[in-house]
NUDOPA-665840 format. One record per residue (C-alpha): residue in three letters; x, y, z. Coordinates in steps of 0.5 Angstrom, whole numbers, padded with zeros to 4 digits, always signed. Layout:
REM residues N
ALAXYZ...
END
This chain:
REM residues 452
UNK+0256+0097-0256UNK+0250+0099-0262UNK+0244+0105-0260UNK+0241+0101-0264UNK+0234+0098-0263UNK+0228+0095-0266UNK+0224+0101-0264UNK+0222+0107-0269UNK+0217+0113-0270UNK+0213+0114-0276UNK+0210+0121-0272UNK+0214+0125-0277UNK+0210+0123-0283UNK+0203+0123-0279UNK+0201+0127-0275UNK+0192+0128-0274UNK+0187+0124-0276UNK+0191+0120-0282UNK+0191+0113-0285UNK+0194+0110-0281UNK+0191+0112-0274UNK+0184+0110-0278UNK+0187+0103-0279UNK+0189+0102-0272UNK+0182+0103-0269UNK+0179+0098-0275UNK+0183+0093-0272UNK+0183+0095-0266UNK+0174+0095-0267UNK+0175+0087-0270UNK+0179+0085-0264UNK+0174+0088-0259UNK+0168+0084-0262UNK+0170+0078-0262UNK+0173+0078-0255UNK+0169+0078-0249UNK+0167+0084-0244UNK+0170+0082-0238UNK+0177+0080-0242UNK+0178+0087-0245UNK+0182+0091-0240UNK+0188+0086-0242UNK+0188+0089-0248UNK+0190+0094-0252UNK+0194+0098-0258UNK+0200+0100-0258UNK+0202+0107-0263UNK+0209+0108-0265UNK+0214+0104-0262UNK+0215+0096-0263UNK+0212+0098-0270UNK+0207+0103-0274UNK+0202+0099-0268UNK+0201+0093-0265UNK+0196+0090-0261UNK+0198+0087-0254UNK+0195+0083-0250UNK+0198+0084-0242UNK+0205+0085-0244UNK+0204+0080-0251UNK+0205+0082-0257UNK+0200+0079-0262UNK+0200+0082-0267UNK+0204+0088-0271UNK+0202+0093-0276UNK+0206+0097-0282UNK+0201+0101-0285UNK+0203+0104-0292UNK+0199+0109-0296UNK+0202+0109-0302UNK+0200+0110-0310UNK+0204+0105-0313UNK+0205+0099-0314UNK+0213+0098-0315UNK+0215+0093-0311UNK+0221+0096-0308UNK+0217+0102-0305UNK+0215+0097-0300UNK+0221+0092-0299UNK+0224+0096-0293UNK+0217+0095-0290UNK+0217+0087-0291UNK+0223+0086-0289UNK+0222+0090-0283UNK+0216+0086-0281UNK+0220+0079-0282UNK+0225+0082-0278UNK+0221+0084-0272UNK+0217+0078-0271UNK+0223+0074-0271UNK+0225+0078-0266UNK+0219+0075-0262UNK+0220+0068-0263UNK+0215+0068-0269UNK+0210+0069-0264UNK+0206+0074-0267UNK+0203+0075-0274UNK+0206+0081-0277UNK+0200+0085-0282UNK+0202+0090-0289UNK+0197+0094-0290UNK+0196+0098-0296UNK+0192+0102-0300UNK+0192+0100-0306UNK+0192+0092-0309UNK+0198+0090-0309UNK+0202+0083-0311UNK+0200+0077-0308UNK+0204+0074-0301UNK+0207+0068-0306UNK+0210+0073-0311UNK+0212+0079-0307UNK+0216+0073-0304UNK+0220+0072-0310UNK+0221+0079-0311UNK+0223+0080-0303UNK+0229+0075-0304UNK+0230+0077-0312UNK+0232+0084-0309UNK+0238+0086-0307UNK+0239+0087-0300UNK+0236+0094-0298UNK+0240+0100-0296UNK+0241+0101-0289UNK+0237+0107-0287UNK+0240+0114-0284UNK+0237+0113-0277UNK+0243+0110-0272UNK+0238+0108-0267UNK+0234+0104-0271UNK+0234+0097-0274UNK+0235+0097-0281UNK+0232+0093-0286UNK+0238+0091-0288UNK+0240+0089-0281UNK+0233+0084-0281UNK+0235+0082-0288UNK+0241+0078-0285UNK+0238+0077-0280UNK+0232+0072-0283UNK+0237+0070-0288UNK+0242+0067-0282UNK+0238+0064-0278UNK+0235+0059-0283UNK+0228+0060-0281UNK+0225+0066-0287UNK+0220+0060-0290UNK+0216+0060-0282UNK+0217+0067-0281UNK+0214+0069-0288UNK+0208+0064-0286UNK+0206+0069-0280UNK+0207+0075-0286UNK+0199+0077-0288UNK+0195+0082-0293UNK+0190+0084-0287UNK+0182+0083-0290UNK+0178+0088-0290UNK+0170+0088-0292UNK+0168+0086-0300UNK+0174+0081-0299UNK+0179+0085-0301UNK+0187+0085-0298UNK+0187+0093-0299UNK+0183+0099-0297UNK+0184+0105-0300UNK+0184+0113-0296UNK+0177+0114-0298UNK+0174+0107-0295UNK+0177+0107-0289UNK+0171+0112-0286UNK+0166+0107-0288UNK+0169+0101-0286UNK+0170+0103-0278UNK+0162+0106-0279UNK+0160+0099-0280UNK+0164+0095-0276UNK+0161+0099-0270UNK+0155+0097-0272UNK+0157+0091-0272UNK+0160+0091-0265UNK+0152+0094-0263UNK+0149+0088-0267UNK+0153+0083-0263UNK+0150+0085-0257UNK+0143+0086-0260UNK+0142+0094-0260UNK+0141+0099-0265UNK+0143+0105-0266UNK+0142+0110-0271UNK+0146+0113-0277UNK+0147+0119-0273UNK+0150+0116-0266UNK+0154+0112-0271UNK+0158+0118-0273UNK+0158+0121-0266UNK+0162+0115-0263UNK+0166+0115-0269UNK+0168+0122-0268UNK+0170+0119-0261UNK+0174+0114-0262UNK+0178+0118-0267UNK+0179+0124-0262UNK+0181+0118-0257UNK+0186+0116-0262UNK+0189+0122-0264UNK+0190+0124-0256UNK+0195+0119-0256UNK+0198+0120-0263UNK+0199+0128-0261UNK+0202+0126-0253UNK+0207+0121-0257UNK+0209+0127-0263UNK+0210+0132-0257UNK+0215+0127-0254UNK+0219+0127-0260UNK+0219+0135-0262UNK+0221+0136-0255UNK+0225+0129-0255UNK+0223+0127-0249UNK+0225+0119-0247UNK+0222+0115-0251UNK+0216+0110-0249UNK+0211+0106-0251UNK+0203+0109-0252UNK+0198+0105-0251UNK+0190+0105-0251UNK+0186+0100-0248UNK+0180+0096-0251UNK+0177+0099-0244UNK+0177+0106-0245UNK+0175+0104-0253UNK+0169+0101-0249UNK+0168+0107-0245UNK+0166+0111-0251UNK+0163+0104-0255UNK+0158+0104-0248UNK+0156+0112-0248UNK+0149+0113-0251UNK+0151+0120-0256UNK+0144+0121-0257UNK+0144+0129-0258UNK+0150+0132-0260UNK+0154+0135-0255UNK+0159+0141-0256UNK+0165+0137-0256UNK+0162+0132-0261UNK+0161+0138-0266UNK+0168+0141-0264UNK+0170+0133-0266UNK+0167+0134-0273UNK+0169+0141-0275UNK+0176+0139-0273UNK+0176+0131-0277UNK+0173+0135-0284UNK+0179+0140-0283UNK+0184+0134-0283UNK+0180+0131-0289UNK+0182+0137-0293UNK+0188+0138-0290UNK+0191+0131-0292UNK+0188+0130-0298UNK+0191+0136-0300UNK+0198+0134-0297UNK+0197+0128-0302UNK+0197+0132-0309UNK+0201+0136-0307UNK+0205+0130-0305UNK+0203+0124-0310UNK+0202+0128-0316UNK+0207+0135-0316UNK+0213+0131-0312UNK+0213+0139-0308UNK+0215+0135-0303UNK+0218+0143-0298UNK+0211+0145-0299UNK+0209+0137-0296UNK+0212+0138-0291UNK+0211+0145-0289UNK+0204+0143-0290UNK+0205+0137-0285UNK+0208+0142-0280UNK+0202+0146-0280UNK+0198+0139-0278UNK+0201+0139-0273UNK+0201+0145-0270UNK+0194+0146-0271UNK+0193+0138-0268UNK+0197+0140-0262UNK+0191+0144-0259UNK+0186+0142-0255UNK+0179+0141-0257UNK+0177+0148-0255UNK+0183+0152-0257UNK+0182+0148-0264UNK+0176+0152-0264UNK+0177+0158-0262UNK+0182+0158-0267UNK+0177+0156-0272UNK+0173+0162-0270UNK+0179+0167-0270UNK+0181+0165-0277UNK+0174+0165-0280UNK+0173+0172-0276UNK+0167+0174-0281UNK+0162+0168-0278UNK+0160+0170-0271UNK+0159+0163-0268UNK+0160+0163-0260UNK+0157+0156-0259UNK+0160+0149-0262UNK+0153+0147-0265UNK+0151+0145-0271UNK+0149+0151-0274UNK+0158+0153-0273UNK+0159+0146-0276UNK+0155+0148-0282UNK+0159+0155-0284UNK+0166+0154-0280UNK+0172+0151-0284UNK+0168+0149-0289UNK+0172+0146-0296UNK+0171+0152-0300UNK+0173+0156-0295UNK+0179+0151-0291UNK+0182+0152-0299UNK+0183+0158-0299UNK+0186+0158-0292UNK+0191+0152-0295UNK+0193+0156-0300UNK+0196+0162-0296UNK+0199+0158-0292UNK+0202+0155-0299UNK+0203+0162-0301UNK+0207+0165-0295UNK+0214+0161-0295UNK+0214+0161-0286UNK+0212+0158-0281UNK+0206+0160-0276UNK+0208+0165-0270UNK+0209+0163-0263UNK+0203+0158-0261UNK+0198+0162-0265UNK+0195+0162-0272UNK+0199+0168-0275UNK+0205+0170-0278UNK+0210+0176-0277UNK+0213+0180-0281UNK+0219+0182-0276UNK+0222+0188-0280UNK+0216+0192-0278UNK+0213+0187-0273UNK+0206+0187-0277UNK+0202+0180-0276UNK+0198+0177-0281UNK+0192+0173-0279UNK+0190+0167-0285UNK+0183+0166-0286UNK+0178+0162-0289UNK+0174+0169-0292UNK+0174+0166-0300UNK+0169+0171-0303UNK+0172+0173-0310UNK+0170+0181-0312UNK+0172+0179-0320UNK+0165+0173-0319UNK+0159+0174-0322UNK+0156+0168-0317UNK+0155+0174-0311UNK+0148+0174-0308UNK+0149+0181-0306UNK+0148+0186-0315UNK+0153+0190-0311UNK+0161+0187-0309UNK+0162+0194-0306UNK+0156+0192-0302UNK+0159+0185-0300UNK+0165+0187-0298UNK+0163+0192-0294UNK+0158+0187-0291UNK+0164+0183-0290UNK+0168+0189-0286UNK+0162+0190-0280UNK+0161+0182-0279UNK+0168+0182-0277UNK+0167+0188-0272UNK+0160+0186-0269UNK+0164+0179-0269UNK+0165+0180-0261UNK+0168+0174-0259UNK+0174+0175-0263UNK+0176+0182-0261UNK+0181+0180-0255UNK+0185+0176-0260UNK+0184+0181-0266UNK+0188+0186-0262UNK+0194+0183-0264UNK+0193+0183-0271UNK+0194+0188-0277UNK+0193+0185-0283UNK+0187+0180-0285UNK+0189+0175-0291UNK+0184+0173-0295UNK+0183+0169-0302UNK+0182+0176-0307UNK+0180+0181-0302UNK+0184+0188-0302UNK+0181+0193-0296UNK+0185+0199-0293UNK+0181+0197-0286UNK+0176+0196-0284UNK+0173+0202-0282UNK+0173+0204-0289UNK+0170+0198-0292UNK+0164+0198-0286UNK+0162+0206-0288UNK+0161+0205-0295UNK+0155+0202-0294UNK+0154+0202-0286UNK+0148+0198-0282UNK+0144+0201-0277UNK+0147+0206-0271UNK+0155+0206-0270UNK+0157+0204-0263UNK+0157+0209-0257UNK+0163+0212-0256UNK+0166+0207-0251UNK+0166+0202-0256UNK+0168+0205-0260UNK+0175+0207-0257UNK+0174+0200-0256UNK+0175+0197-0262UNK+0179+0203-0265UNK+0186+0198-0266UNK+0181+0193-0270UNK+0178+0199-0274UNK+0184+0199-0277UNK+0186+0193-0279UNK+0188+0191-0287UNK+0186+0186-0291UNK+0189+0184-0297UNK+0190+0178-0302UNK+0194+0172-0302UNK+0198+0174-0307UNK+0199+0181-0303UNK+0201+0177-0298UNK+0206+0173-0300UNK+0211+0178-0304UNK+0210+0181-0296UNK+0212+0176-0292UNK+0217+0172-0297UNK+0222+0178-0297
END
């Protein structure tokens, strides 16, 4: 008897605030305004399961979704996906329409057609407990019926008339069909609480998407993940006038997964470093599986140079900025292991010393510091992170700082060169003794430690 099944996961390539979870929230907000309020708790998006997503209404399918990302236009690197997408709305009595979304433009439906059935049959993939697309190839060629299922396949519409939507639109697409969902109703928003609801909806969406990687890393029984239109209202509904903290811890954590994806897509696209792609995709993830506050805190932990205790705008300004999260990337490039345990630092088990990676990108052989002196900022640098109180609890288990260029012995050497001010009372003093004497050291430093 087959384990087959037409169910599948792309959770192992996506992971965060990526394309494809974008994609799902576009389609999702163009459904959602073209249906009335009363009709919304009847539908809903399903993520991972029946396709990459699909929109339901009850417990009909009407319409599925392959989400493609890639930076070519060879026909064969989309071939599993067409055939996929034919297959399955066979499966369902060619009752739904079935989408390829992709982020360049690609062949007309009329040419990929002729390309589709000039191919050979595509090789069965290694997955047993998944239909492959040599499997739908059969099966739509068998049963007579490829020209009326082909007629449900679609290039879906995006604004500006276009069949495709690259990676750095879809922000802007989603803004402006949330203006349009409060234009219909005759409200106006500002640009501002434009953004806020995005940074919302995005949240909501990667809730989802990290609840159904858990279940795979834990290989949990699969089921199916939904989201209702009515929790998408709930958020469509709320005013976001101010900036709330968990707005700010929103934005923080989106910028931080822009950088980090398009990182991943160099290294991807352009190197074909495909380890370091899915080290890096690996870490994504480890760092999406936190909770918005503990997403923070790490935040703070890794940037242990800025005091920010409050999620605020001020702490969206400096944390995780793009020169800094570079500089964090890159060590987590240089050093070839994974993260300790939950937290964000790696241990070197011969002499169980931890490595905390940060976000410090100052760099002593420039010439752009403001300050005439790199001693003197580097010894700035060493009392901001020992005045930094609302790290210490975690700085306790930390040895070693890693930064972008900078080599100190501790800390305490570091901050005396130029001390500010009084030194601590002796009681907070023997209090920080432990982070007194953590060392920081480069990159480079790092790696010929921890890659032995």
């Amino acid at each position: 008897m087959s384990t087959k099944t037409p169910f599948h996961s792309a959770v192992p390539s996506w992971s965060g605030y990526t394309y494809q979870g974008k994609i799902a929230l576009f389609v999702a907000l163009e459904q959602i305004v073209n249906i009335p309020l009363e009709d919304y708790a009847e539908y809903k998006v399903e993520f991972e399961w029946f396709e990459d997503f699909a929109i339901l209404k009850g417990e009909k399918y009407l319409s599925i979704h392959q989400v493609k990302t890639y930076n070519r236009k060879t026909f064969s690197e989309y071939q599993d996906a067409l055939w996929n997408l034919l297959g399955k709305t066979y499966l369902k009595k060619n009752s739904l329409d079935s989408y390829l979304h992709t982020t360049i433009q690609i062949d007309d439906l009329d040419v990929l057609k002729s390309q589709l059935l000039a191919l050979p049959v595509p090789g069965v993939l290694s997955d047993e407990e998944k239909y492959s697309p040599s499997y739908y190839h059969k099966l739509v060629l068998e049963s007579g019926k490829f020209e009326e299922i082909y007629m449900k396949l679609k290039k879906h519409k995006y604004p500006n008339m276009l069949y495709y939507c690259p990676l750095a639109y879809i922000e802007e697409a989603i803004k402006r069909k949330i203006e349009d969902y409060y234009q219909l109703r005759s409200e106006v928003k500002t640009e501002e609480q434009i953004k806020r609801v995005y940074s919302n909806l995005l949240e909501l969406i990667d809730s989802y998407i990290t609840s159904r990687h858990d279940d795979e890393q834990q290989k949990l029984k699969k089921m199916p993940k939904y989201i209702s239109f009515d929790k998408i209202f709930d958020i469509l509904d709320k005013n976001w006038e101010s900036p709330s903290e968990t707005y700010v811890k929103h934005i923080i954590r989106d910028r931080f997964h822009s950088i980090f994806e398009k990182k991943i897509a160099e290294l991807y696209e352009f190197y074909g470093q495909k380890a370091e792609f899915a080290r890096l995709e690996n870490y994504l993830y480890h760092f999406n599986s936190y909770s918005l506050d503990n997403f923070f805190n790490i935040c703070q932990w890794i940037s242990p140079h800025i005091n920010e205790s409050y999620a605020d705008l001020e702490a969206y300004r400096k944390l995780l900025t793009e020169s800094g999260t570079d500089i964090l990337l890159d060590c987590l490039l240089e050093v070839k292991q994974s993260l300790h345990n939950e937290k964000p630092i790696f241990l070197q088990e011969r002499n169980n010393t931890t490595y905390l990676p940060t976000t410090i990108n100052f760099d002593p052989s420039s010439n752009k510091s403001k300050y005439n002196k790199n001693d003197f900022y580097i010894s700035k640098l060493a009392q901001d992170i020992l005045a930094n109180q609302d790290i210490h609890s975690f700085l306790y288990e930390v040895d070693n700082l890693i930064s972008g260029y900078i080599n100190m012995g501790s800390l305490e050497d570091a901050a005396k060169k130029f001390q500010r001010g009084p030194t601590e009372d002796s009681r907070e003093e023997n209090n920080i003794t432990k982070i007194k004497s953590i060392r920081m050291i480069d990159i480079q430093r790092a790696g010929k430690e921890l890659n032995l």
